[in-house]
KEMARVO-237834 format. One record per residue (C-alpha): x negated, y, z negated. Coordinates in Angstrom, 1 decimal. Each point is the difference from the previous one (the first is absolute). Example, Ala and Ser with C-alpha at 12.3 -4.5 7.8 and 13.67 -1.06 7.14 Angstrom:
BEGIN
+--------+--------+--------+
:     px :     py :     pz :
+--------+--------+--------+
:  -12.3 :   -4.5 :   -7.8 :
:   -1.4 :    3.4 :    0.7 :
+--------+--------+--------+
END
This chain:
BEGIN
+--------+--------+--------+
:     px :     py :     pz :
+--------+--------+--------+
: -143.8 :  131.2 : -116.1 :
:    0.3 :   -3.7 :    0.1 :
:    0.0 :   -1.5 :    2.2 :
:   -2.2 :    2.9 :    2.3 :
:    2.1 :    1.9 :    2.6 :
:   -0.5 :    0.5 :    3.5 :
:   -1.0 :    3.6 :   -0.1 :
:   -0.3 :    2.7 :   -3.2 :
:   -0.4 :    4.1 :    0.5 :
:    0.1 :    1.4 :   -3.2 :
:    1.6 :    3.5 :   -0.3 :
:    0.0 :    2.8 :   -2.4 :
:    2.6 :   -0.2 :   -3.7 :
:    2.5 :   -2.3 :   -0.8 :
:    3.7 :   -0.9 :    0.5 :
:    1.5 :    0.3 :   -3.9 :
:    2.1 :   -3.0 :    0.3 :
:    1.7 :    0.3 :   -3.5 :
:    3.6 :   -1.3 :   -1.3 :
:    1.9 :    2.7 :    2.1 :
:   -1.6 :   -0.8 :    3.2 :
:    3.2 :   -0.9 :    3.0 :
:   -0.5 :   -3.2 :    2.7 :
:    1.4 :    0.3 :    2.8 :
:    0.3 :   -3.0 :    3.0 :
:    0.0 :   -3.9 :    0.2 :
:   -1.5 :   -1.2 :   -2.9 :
:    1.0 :    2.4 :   -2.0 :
:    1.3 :   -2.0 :   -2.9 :
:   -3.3 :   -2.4 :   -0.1 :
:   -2.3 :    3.0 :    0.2 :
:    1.8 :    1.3 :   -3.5 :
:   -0.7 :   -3.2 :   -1.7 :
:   -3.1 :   -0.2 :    1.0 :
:   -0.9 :    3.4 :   -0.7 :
:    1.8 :    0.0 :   -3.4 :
:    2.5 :    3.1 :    1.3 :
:    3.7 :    0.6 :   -0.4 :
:    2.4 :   -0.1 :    2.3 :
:    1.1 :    3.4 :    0.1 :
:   -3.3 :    1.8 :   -0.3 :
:    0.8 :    3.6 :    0.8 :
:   -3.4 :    1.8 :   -0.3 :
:   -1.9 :    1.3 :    2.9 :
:   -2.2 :   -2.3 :    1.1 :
:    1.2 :   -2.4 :    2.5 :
:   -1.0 :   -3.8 :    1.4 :
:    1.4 :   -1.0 :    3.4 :
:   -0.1 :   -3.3 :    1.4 :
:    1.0 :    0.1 :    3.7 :
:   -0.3 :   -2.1 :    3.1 :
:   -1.9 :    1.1 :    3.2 :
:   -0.3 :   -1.3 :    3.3 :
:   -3.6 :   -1.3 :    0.1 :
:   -1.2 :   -3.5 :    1.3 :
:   -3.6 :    0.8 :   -1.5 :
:    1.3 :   -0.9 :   -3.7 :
:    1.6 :   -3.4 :    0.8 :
:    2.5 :   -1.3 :   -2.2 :
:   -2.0 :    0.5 :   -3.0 :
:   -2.2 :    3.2 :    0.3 :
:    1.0 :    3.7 :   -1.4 :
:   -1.5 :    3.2 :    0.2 :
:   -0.1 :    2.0 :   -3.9 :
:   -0.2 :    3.6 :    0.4 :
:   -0.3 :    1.7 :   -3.6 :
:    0.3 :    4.0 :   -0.4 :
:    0.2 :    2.4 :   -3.2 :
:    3.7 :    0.1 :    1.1 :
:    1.3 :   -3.5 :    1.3 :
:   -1.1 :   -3.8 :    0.4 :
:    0.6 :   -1.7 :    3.5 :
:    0.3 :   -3.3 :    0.6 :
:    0.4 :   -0.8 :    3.9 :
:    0.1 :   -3.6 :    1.6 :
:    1.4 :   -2.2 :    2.8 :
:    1.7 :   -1.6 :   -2.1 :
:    1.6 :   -0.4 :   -3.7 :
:   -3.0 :   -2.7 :   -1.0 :
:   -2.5 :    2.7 :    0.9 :
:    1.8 :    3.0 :   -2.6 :
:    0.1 :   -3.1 :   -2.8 :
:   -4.3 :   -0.2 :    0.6 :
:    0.0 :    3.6 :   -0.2 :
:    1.3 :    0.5 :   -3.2 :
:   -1.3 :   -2.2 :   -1.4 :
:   -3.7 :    1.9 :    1.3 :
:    1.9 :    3.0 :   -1.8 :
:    0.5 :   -2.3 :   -3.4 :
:   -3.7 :   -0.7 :    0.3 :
:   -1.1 :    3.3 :    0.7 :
:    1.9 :    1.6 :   -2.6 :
:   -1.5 :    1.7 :   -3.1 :
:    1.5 :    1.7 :   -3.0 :
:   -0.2 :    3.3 :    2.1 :
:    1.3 :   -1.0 :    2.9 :
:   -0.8 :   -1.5 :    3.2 :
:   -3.4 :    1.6 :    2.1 :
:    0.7 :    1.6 :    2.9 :
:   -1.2 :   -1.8 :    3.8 :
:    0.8 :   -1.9 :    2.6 :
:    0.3 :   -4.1 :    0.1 :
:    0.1 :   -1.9 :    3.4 :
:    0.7 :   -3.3 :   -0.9 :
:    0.6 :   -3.3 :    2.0 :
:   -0.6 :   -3.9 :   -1.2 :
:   -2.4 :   -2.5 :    1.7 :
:    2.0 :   -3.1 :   -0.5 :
:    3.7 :   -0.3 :    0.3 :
:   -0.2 :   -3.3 :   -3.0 :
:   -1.5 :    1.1 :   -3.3 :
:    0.3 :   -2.5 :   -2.0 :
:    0.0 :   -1.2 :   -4.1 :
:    0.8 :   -3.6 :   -0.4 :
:    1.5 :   -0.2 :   -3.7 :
:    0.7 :   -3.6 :   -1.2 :
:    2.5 :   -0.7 :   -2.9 :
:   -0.3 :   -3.7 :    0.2 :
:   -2.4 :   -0.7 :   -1.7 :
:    1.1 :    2.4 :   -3.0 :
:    3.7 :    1.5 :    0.3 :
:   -0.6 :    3.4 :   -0.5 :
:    3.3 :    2.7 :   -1.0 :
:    1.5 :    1.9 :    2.1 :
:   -1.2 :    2.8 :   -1.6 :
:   -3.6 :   -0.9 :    1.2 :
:    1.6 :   -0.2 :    3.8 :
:    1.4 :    3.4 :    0.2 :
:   -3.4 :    1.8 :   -1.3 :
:   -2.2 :   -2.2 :    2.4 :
:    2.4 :    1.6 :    2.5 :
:   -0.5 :    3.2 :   -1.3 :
:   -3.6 :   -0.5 :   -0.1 :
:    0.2 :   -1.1 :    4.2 :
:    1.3 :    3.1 :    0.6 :
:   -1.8 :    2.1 :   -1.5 :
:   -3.4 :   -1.7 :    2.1 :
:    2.1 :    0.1 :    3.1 :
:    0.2 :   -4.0 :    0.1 :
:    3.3 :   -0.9 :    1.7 :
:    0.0 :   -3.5 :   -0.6 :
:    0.7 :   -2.1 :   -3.0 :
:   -0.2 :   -3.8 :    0.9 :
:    1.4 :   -1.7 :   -3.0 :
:   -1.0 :   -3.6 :   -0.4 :
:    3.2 :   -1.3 :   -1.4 :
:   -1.2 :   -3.9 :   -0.6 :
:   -2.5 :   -2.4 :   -0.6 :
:   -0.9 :   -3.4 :   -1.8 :
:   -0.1 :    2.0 :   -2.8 :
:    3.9 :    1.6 :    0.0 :
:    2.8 :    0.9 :    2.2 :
:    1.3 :    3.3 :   -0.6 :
:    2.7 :    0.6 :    2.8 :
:    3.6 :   -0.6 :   -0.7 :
:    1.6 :   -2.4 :    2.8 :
:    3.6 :   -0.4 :   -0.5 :
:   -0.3 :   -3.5 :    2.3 :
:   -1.9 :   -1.0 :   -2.4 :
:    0.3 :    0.8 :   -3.2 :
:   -2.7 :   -2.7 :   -1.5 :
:   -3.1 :    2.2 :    1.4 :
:    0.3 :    2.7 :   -2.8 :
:    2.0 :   -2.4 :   -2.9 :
:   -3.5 :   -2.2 :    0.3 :
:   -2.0 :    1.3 :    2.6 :
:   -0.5 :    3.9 :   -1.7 :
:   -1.4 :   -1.9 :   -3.0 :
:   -3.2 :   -2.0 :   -1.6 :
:   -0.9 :   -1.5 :   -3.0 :
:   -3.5 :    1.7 :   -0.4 :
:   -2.5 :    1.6 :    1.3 :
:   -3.5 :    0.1 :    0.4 :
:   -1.9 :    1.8 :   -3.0 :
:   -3.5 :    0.8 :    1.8 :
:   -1.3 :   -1.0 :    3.2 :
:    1.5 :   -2.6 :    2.5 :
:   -3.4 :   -1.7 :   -1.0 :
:    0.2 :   -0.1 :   -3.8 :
:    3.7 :   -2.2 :   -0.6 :
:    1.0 :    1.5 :   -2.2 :
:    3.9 :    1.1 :   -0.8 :
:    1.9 :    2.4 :   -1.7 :
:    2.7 :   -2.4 :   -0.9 :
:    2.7 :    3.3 :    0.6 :
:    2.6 :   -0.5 :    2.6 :
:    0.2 :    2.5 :    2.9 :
:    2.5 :    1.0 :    2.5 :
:    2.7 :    2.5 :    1.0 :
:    1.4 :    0.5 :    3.7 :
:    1.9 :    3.2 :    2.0 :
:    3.2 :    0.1 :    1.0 :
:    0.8 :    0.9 :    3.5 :
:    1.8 :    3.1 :   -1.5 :
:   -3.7 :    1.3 :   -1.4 :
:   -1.7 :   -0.6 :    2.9 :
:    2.5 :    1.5 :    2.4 :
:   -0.2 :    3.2 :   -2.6 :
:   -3.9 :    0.1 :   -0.2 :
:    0.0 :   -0.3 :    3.9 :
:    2.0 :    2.9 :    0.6 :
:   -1.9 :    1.9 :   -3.1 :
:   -3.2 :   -0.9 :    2.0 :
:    1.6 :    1.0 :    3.6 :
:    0.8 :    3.4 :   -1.4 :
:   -3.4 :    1.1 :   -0.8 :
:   -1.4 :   -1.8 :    3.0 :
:   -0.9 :   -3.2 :   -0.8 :
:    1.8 :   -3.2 :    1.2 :
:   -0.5 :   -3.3 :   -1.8 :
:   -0.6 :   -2.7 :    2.2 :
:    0.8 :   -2.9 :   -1.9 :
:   -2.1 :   -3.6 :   -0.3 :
:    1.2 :   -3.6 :   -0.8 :
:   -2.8 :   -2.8 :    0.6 :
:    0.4 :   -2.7 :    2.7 :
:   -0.3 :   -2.9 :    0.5 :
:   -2.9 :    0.3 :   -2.7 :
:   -0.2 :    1.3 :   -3.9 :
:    3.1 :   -1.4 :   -0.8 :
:    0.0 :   -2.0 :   -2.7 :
:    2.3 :    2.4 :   -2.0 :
:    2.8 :   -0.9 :    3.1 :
:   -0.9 :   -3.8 :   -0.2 :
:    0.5 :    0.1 :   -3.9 :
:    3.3 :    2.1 :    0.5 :
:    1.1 :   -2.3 :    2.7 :
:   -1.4 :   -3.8 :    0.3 :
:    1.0 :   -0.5 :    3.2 :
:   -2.0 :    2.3 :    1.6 :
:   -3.2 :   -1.9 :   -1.1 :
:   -0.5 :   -3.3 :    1.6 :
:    1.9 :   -3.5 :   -0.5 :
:   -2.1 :   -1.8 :   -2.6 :
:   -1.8 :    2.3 :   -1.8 :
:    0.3 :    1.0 :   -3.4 :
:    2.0 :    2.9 :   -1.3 :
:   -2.0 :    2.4 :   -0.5 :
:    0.5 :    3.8 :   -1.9 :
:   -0.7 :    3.3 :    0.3 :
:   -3.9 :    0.2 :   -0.1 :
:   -1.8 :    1.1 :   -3.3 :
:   -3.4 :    0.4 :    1.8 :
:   -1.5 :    1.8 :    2.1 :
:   -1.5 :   -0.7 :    3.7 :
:    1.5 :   -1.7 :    2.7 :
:    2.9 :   -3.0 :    0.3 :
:   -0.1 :   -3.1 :    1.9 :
:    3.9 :    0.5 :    0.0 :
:    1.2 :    1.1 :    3.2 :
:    3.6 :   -0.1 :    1.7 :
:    1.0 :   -2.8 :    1.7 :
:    0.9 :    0.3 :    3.4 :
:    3.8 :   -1.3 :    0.2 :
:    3.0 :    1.6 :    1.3 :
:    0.9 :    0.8 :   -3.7 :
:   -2.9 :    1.6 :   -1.0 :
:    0.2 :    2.0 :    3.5 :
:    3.7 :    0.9 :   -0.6 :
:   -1.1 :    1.2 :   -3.5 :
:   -2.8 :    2.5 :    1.3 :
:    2.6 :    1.2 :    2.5 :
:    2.4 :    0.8 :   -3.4 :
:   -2.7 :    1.5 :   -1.7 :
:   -1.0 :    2.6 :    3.1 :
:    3.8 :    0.5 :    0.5 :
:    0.3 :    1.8 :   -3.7 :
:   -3.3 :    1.5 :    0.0 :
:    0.4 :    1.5 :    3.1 :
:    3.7 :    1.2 :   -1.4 :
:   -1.6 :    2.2 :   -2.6 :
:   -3.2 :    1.6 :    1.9 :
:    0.4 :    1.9 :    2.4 :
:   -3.5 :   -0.2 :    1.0 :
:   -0.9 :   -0.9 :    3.6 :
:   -3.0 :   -2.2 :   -1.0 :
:    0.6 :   -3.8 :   -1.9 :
:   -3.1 :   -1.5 :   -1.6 :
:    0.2 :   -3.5 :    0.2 :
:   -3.0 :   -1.0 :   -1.8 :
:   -1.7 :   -3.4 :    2.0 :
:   -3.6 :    0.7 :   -1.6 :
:   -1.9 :   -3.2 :   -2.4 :
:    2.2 :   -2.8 :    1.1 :
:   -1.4 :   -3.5 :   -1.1 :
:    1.1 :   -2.5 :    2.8 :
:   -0.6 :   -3.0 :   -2.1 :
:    4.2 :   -0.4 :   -0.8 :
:    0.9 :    0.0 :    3.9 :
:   -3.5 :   -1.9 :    0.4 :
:    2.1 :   -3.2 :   -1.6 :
:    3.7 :    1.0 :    0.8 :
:    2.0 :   -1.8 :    2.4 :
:    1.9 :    2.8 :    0.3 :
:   -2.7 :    2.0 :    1.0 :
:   -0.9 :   -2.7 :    2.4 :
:    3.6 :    0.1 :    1.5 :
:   -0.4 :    3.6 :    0.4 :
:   -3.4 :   -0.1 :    1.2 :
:    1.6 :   -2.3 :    3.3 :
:    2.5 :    2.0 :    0.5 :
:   -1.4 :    3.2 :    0.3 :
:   -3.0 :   -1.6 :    2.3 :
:   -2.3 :    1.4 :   -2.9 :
:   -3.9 :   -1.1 :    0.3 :
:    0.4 :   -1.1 :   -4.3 :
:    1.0 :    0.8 :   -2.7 :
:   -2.0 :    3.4 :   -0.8 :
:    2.4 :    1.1 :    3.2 :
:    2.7 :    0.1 :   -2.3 :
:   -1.2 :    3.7 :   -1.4 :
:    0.4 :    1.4 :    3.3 :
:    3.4 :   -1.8 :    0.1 :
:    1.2 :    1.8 :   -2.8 :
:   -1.4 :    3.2 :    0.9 :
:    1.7 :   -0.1 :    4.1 :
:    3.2 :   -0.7 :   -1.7 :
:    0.3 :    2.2 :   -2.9 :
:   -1.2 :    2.9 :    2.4 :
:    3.0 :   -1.0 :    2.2 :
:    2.6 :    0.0 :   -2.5 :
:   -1.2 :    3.2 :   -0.9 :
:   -0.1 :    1.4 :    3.1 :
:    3.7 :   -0.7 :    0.6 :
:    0.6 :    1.8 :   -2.9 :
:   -2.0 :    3.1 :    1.2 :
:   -2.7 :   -0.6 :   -1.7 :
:   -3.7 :   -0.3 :    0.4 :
:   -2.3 :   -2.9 :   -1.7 :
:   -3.2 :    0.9 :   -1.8 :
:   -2.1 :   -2.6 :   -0.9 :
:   -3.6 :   -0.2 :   -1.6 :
:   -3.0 :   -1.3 :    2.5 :
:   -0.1 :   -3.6 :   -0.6 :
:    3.0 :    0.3 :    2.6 :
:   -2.1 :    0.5 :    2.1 :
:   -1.3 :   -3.0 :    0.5 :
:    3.0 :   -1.8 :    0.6 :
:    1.9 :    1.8 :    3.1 :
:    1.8 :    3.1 :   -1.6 :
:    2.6 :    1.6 :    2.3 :
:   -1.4 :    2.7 :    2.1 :
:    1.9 :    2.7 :   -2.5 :
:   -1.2 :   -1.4 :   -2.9 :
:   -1.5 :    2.8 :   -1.8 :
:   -3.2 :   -1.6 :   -1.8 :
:   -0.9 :    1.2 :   -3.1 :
:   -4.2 :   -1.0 :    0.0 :
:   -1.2 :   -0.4 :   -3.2 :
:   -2.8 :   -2.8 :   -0.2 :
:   -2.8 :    2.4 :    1.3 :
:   -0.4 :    2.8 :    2.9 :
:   -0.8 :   -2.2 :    2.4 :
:    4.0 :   -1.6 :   -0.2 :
:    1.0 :    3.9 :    0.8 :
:   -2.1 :   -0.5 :    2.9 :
:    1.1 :   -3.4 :    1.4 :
:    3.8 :    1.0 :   -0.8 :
:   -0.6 :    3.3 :    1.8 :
:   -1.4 :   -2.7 :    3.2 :
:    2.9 :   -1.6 :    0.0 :
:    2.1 :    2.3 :    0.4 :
:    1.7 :    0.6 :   -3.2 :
:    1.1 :    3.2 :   -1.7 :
:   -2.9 :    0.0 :   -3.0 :
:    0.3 :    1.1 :   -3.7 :
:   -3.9 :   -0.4 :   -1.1 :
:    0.3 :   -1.2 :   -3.5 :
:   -3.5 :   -1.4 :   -0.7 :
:   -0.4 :   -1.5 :   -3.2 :
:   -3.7 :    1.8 :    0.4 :
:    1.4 :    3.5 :   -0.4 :
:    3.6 :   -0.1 :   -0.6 :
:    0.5 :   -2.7 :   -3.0 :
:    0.2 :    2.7 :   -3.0 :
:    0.7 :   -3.1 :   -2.4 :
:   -3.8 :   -0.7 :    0.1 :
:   -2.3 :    1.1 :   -2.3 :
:   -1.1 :    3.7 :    0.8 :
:   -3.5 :   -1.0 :   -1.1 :
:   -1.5 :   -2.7 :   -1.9 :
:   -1.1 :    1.8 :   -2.8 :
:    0.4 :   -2.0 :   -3.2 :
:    2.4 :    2.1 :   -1.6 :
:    2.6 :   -0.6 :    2.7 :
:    3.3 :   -1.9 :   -0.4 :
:    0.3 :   -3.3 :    1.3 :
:    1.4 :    0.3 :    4.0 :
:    0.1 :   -2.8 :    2.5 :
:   -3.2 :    1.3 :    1.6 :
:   -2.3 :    2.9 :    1.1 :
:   -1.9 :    2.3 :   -0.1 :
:    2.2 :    2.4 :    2.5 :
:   -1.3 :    3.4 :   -1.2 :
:    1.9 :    3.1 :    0.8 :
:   -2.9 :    0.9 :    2.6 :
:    1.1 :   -3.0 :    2.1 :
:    3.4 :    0.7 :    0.4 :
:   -0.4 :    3.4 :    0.6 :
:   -2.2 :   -1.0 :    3.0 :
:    1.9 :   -2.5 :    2.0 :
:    1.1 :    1.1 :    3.3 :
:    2.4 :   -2.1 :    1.4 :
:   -0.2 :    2.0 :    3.9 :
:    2.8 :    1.0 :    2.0 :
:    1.4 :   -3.0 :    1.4 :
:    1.7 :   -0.9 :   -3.3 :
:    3.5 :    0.4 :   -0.8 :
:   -1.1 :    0.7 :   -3.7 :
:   -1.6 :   -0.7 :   -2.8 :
:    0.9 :   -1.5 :   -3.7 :
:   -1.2 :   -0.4 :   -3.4 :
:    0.4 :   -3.3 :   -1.6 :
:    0.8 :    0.3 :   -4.6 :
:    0.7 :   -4.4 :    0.0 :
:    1.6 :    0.0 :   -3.6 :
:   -2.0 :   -3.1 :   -1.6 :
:   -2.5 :    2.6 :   -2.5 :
:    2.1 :    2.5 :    0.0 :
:    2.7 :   -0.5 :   -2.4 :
:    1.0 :    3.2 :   -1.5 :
:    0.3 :    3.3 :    1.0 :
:   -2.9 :    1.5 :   -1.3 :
:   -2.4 :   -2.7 :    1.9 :
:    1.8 :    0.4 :    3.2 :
:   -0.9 :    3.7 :   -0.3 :
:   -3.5 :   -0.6 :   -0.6 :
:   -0.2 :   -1.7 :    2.8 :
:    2.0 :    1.7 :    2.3 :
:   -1.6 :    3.4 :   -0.5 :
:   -2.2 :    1.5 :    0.9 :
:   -0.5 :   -2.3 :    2.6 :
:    3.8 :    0.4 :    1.9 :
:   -1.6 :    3.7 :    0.7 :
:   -2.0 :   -1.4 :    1.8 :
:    2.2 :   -2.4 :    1.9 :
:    2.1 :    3.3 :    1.0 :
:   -2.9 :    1.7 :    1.3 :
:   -0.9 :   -2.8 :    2.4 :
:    3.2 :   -0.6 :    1.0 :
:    1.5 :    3.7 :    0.8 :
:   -3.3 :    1.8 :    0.8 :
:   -2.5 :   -0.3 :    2.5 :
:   -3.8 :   -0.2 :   -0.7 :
:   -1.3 :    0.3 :   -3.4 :
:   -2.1 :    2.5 :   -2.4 :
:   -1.2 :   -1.8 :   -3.1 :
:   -1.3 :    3.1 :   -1.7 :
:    3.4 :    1.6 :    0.9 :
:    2.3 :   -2.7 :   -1.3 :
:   -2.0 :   -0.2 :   -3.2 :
:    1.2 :    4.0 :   -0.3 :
:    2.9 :   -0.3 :    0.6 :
:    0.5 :   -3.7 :   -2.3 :
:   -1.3 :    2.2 :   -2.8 :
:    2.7 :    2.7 :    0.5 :
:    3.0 :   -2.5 :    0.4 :
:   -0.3 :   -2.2 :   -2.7 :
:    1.4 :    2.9 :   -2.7 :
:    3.1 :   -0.7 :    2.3 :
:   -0.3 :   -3.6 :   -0.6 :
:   -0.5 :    0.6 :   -3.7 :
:    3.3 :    2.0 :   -0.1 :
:    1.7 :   -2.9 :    1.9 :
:   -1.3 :   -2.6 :   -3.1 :
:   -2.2 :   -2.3 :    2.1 :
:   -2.5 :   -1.6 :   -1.6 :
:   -2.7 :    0.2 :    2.8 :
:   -3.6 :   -1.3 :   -0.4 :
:   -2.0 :    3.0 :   -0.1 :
:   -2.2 :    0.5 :    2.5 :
:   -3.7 :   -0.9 :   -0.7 :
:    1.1 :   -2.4 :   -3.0 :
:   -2.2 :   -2.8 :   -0.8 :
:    2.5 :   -2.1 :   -1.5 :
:    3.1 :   -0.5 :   -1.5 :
:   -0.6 :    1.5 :   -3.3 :
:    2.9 :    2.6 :    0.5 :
:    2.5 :   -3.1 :    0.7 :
:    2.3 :   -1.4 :   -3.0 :
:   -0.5 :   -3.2 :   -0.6 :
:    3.2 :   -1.0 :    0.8 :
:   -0.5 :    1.1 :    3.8 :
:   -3.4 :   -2.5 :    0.1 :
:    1.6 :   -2.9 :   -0.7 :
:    2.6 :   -1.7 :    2.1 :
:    3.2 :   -0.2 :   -2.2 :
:    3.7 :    0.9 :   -0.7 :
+--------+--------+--------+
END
């Protein structure tokens, strides 16, 4: 079981969960789709899914009792009976399921995998089995990076420009960020609100809620292109970037621009349902605001120290707009520096010691260290690996960061600039998101056990079609070629 429960006692036989097998309870109709069963199963054997009155199991824990005759599933709440079937899914065999008993209860209430389609639009298609994927590893957050200097793939009615120009580039890059060189193929595509609003209720029914992500004030040179006069007075036009890295271009700081990220949270915040806004504020290049009157106005008016202030402008009144909305602002650490709001959730990703200074000050604390969380790098540096932004981050790692207590979670990072296609992201992802789970839901760890019990999940995995990296590989020699190369 991935990732490791609470407690295990092994009993004697198995449950025969075949075709004619009855559910019974909350649930009910999710625990047949995942467990590939009718809905009028009429045989003897029996599943039920009930609620119980105990506090131990939180909102998220369940208790999985499995006997020759019945399956039970018993939690707190209905989040708990979706994480025990899916224990059931991964515990089931061709004969059935093995009889025991499963105490099960989460670590950390967040647990996390950052997905970005920015960089590279990715199908719908791709969405929903990430989703499915989640689930099944018990992670109950997708945070979906919506836009970037690279693309904007949200619909805003307001403003219809940001996916008519914004969603799309000219190029790309055809190696790495260092190389310049281009595929000379366009690339773009956006979602409507109606295909978000579908996925996020697809993702909230199996437990996972998608907590959505547009970049401020910074990597927004896809907005700029879209819409001029957000960038500032002077400057030339610019478009939708074709490389990689990080843009000088930066929202100004007028009332416009201001009324415009206002629009923008409005809709976003009118098709998830999510409790949690990311708002981005992470790599922003001061040098615009540096020589912008404008800035200068609004640096006097505020009674900022300079310029640089202006981040922590941004991020004090994007956090308020979305609190009147009922909504709570997430923002990566470079916040930090600048003033956040006191409910500011900070997402700290530049190293663990940001989890700890965010933790000092107060903040609610997602650790996302790009030192153990960033599964776009390289998983070693062996030379038969496909290009990634950086690395060695081996599987070993990850499995072993500990992010403590005082966290409200932890997240996995897949930034979409080397990972174009399907088959790459997989091969990045996994088996390395196993890991993720493990530290995020359990508590301690067992090398030598997870290695076990890696080895006995991935013909799950296989019959899901991921393309994992297999453990112990040297290279990329398994990898098409098409999935080492940035392209289309």
């Amino acid at each position: 079981m991935i990732p490791q429960v609470t407690s295990w006692r092994p009993g004697a036989g198995l449950f025969p969960l075949g075709a004619g097998a009855r559910v019974r309870g909350p649930q009910a109709g999710l625990a047949r789709d995942l467990l590939g069963l009718p809905p009028d199963g009429d045989g003897p054997a029996e599943i039920t899914l009930r609620l119980v009155d105990d506090a131990a199991l939180g909102p998220e824990g369940y208790v999985l009792t499995v006997t020759p005759e019945r399956a039970d599933v018993a939690a707190a709440a209905e989040a708990g009976l979706r994480w025990g079937v899916q224990t059931m899914r991964q515990l089931r065999t061709p004969a059935g399921l093995p009889c025991g008993a499963v105490r099960d209860v989460p670590r950390h209430a967040w647990r996390g995998v950052m997905i970005d389609v920015a960089r590279w639009w990715r199908p719908l298609s791709f969405l929903y089995a990430y989703v499915d994927l989640l689930a099944l590893h018990k992670f109950n957050v997708l945070h979906l990076h919506l836009t970037d200097d690279q693309g904007w793939r949200f619909e805003v009615r307001a403003h219809p420009r940001l996916t008519e120009a914004g969603a799309y580039r000219r190029r790309s890059p055809a190696g790495h960020a260092r190389d310049g060189v281009s595929d000379d193929t366009p690339h773009g595509g956006f979602y409507t609100q109606r295909e978000l609003r579908e996925l996020a209720v697809y993702a909230a029914a199996r437990g996972v809620t998608v907590v959505p992500e547009i970049e401020f004030p910074g990597h927004s040179q896809a907005a700029v292109a879209a819409c001029p006069w957000l960038g500032h007075p002077g400057d030339e036009p610019v478009e939708v970037r074709t490389t990689w890295g990080i843009s000088p271009h930066v929202l100004n700081v007028g009332d416009r621009a201001v009324a415009f990220a206002r629009d923008v949270l409005d809709e976003l915040c009118e098709v998830f349902p999510s409790p949690y806004v990311h708002i981005g504020g992470d790599e922003v290049r001061g040098e615009e605001w540096a020589r912008s009157p404008e800035a200068a106005r609004r640096v006097a008016d505020e009674g900022l120290p300079g310029p640089a202030a202006l981040l922590g402008w941004w991020g004090r009144l994007l956090a308020g707009h979305l609190r009147g909305l009922g909504r709570r602002a997430v923002a990566w650490d470079d916040m930090l520096d600048h003033d956040p709001p006191e409910d500011m959730v900070i997402m700290a990703w530049r190293g663990v010691d940001r989890v700890e200074a965010a933790l000092r000050a107060g903040h609610d604390v997602v650790a996302a260290p790009h030192t153990h969380t960033y599964l776009d790098y390289a998983e070693s540096d062996g030379p038969g690996e496909p290009v990634s932004i950086s690395g060695p981050l081996p599987l070993e790692t990850v499995y072993g960061f500990d992010a403590g207590d005082a966290v409200l979670g932890l997240q996995a990072q897949l930034w979409g600039e080397y990972l174009p296609t399907r088959e790459r992201f997989d091969y990045n992802a996994f088996p390395r998101l196993c890991a993720v789970a493990e530290a995020a839901w359990s508590r301690g760890r067992d090398p030598g056990g997870f290695t076990r019990r890696l080895s006995a999940h991935l013909p799950l995995l296989d019959e899901l079609g991921v393309r994992y990296r297999r453990p112990g590989h040297a290279g990329a020699s398994g990898l098409a070629e098409g999935a080492r190369h940035v392209r289309v």
